[in-house]
Steps between C-alpha positions, in 0.01 A plus 500: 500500500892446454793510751501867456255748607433803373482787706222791424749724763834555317797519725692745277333872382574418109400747239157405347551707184221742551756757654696769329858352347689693762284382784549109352853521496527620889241270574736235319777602704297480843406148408899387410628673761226295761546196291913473534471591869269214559670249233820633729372389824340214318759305299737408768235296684381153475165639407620595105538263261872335430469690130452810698766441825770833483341632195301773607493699165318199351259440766390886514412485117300170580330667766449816300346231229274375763368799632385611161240169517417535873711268668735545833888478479520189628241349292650687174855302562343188516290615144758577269801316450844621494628456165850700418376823728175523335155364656252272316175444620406118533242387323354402854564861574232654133242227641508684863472857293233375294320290747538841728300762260231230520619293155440105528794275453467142481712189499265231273769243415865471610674196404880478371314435136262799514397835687164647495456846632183687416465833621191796446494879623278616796182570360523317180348176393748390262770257589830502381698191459904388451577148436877449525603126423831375488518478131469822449757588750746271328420658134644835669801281623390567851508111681877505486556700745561430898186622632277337234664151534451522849156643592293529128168479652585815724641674206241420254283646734714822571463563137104458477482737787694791343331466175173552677565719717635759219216436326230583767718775737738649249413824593612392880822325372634698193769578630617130582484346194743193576475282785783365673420164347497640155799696519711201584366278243605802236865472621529860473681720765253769615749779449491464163117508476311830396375638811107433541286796386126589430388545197197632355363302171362865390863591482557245264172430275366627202136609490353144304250584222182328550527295180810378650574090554610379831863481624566129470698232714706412194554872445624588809742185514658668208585820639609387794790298296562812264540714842839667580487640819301454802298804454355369195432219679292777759305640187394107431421452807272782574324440145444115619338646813280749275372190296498241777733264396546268748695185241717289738731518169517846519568548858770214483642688165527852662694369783739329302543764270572752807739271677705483166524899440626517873741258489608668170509820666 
């Protein structure tokens, strides 16, 4: 297990999404209204984290994040990272969700060369595995920055864990699709990313005809490069899902593409 534990008793009431809309949204209120109290009585302590110290408007909406994955207050300030006012889960923090629903998670290889993280859901046979090395994090122009040149092995392996993790527990983490890690390699400001939403790929795809060929790798690269805005890049997404497209190039392509529309935005 990681650093972080996952609790199965949340600390905050937060809507599940079963209830009626008008019932969610008081429920919602509830939770904030708990969650800046305790961020209130929280953040002037030595217990919160220096990113969180006199900001208690940040910390409640990293606590509120928390709750929503079963972890405490305390535990959800030390999971996400403050970055401009908005949290990001670590990718520490989608191993503990993962590993907590029962997913497997494991570290193979971890040099400052190369990452191996394989990963497979609870109840499934099949094993999932990222392979980050630093080659391929210098073809996205990533080993230039601080935190690469100073720890690669640890980042390498940050990397191999997200990728697994949203490919075995996406349905735990969809709505954290960056890590902290990944968001400051991207250079963008969070503000000026779209906010995180679910999306269903029946909203978005066609019924196929039988006779139909495959979606292919090379295919997909393409319309990811044609793609103007980011919710294109959603309707992509959810048809990659829907065909199991899994390419490293493709992954490494949609990210780059959706960095470049927000800091266009």
């Amino acid at each position: 297990m990681s650093d972080i534990a996952v609790r199965a008793d949340q600390h905050l009431a937060v809507p599940t999404g079963t209830e009626p809309a008008t019932a969610q949204l008081v429920q919602w209120a509830q939770a904030a209204h708990a969650a800046h109290s305790l961020a209130e009585g929280i953040c002037n302590t030595a217990v919160a984290p220096q990113a969180y110290r006199g900001k208690p408007a940040e910390a409640a909406a990293a606590i509120l994040a928390g709750a929503e994955v079963g972890l405490s207050p305390i535990a959800s300030l030390r999971a996400f990272d403050n970055i401009q006012g908005t949290p990001a889960p670590k990718a520490i923090t989608l191993r503990a969700i993962a590993q907590g629903l029962g997913h497997e998670v494991k570290v193979q290889e971890s040099s400052p060369e190369r990452a191996v993280v394989v990963g497979r859901r609870k109840d499934d046979s099949e094993w999932q595995t990222s392979t980050w090395t630093i080659e391929r994090a210098q073809q996205m122009g990533l080993t230039s920055k601080s935190q690469w040149k100073q720890q690669p092995a640890a980042m390498l392996v940050a990397r191999a864990t997200a990728e697994v993790c949203r490919w075995i527990a996406s349905d735990a983490i969809m709505g954290m699709p960056y890590t902290a890690e990944e968001i400051r390699d991207q250079g963008v400001t969070v503000e000026h990313r779209p906010a995180p939403r679910l999306v269903s790929a029946a909203d978005f795809i066609e019924p196929t005809a039988a006779d139909e060929q495959p979606l292919t790798a090379a295919e997909v690269l393409d319309e990811i490069a044609a793609a103007q805005t980011q919710e294109r890049l959603d309707e992509i997404k959810a048809v990659c899902q829907q065909n199991g497209i899994r390419d490293p190039q493709v992954l490494d392509a949609w990210s780059a593409r959706s960095a470049q529309l927000a800091e266009a935005a």
